[in-house]
C-alpha positions in Angstrom: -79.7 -13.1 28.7 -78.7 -13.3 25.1 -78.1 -17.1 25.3 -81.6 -17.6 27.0 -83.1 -15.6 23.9 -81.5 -18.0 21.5 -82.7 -20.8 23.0 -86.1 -19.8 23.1 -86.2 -18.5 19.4 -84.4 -21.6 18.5 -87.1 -23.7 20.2 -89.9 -21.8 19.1 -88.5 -21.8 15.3 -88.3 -25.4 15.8 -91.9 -26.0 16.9 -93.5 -23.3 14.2 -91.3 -23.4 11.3 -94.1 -24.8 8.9 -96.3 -22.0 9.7 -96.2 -18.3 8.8 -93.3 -16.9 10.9 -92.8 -13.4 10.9 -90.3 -11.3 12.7 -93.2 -9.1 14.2 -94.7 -12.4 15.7 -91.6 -13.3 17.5 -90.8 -9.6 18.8 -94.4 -9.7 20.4 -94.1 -12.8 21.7 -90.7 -12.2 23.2 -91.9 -8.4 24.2 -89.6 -6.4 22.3 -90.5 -3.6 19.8 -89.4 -5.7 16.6 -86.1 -3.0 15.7 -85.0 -3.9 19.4 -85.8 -7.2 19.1 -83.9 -7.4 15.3 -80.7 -6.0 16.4 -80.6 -8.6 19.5 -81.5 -11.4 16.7 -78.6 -10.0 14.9 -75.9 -9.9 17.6 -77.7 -14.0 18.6 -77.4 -15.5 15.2 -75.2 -13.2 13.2 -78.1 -13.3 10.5 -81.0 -11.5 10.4 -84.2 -12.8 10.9 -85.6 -14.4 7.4 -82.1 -15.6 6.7 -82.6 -17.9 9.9 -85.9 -19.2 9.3 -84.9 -19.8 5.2 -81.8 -21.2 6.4 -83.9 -24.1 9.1 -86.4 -24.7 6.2 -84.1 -25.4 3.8 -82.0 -27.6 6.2 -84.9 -29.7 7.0 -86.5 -30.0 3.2 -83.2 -31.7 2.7 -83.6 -33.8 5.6 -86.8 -35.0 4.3 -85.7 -35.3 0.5 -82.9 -37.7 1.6 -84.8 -39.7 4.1 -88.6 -39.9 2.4 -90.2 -40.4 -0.9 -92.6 -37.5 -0.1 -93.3 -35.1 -3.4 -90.9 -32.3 -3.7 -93.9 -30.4 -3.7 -95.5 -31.4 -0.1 -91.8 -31.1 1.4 -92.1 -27.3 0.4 -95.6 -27.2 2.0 -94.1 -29.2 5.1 -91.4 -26.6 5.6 -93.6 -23.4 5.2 -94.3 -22.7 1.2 -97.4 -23.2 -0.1 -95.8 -22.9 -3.5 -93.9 -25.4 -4.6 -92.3 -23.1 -7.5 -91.3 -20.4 -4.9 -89.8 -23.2 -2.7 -87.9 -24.6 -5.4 -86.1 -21.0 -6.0 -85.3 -20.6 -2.1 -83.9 -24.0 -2.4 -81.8 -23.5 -5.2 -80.3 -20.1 -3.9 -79.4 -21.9 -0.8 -78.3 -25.2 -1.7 -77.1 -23.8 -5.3 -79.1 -26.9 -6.9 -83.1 -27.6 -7.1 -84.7 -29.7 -5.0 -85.3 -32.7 -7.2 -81.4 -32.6 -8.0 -80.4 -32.6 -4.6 -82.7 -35.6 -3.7 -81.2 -37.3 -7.0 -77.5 -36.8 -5.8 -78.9 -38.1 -2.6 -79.8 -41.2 -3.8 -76.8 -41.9 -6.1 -74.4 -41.2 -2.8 -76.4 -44.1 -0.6 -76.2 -46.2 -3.6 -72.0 -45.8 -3.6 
């Protein structure tokens, strides 16, 4: 049952990401009350729920830094933040480096 869960939250996470994704949306859709339905996310992913979905962003900003020329700006907006400043924080507490930096050491590794 818990492995059906994850597949459908993985799915679903995949197909919404750049929208607003809250933890309420998914517990409805799924039919759970959300503290029912955070404790199984918990014991799925062994994160809790905004970790996740910060974690998938993030993973596919730097997808799209390495493999387009796209703004950093509108990569934020493609993965779910309309502002480009408050995408540039998440990204650096993740990654530990700002998203222009990490496109820049992107570039200077393909060129190696």
């Amino acid at each position: 049952r818990l492995s059906l869960m994850k597949e459908q939250i993985e799915k679903y996470v995949k197909e919404h990401y750049a929208e607003e994704l809250t933890i309420h949306q998914l517990s409805k859709m799924m039919n759970y009350s959300e503290a029912y339905f955070s404790k199984l996310f918990k014991q799925c992913f062994h994160l809790n729920f905004t970790a996740y979905l910060v974690g998938y962003r993030v993973e596919v900003a730097k997808e799209m830094l390495e493999s387009t020329s796209i703004s950093v700006k509108d990569v934020g907006k493609a993965c779910g933040y309309e502002d480009s400043n408050y995408f540039s924080r998440i990204f650096k507490r993740v990654t530990g480096i700002t998203p222009t930096d990490y496109r820049n050491q992107m570039m200077l590794r393909k060129r190696n």
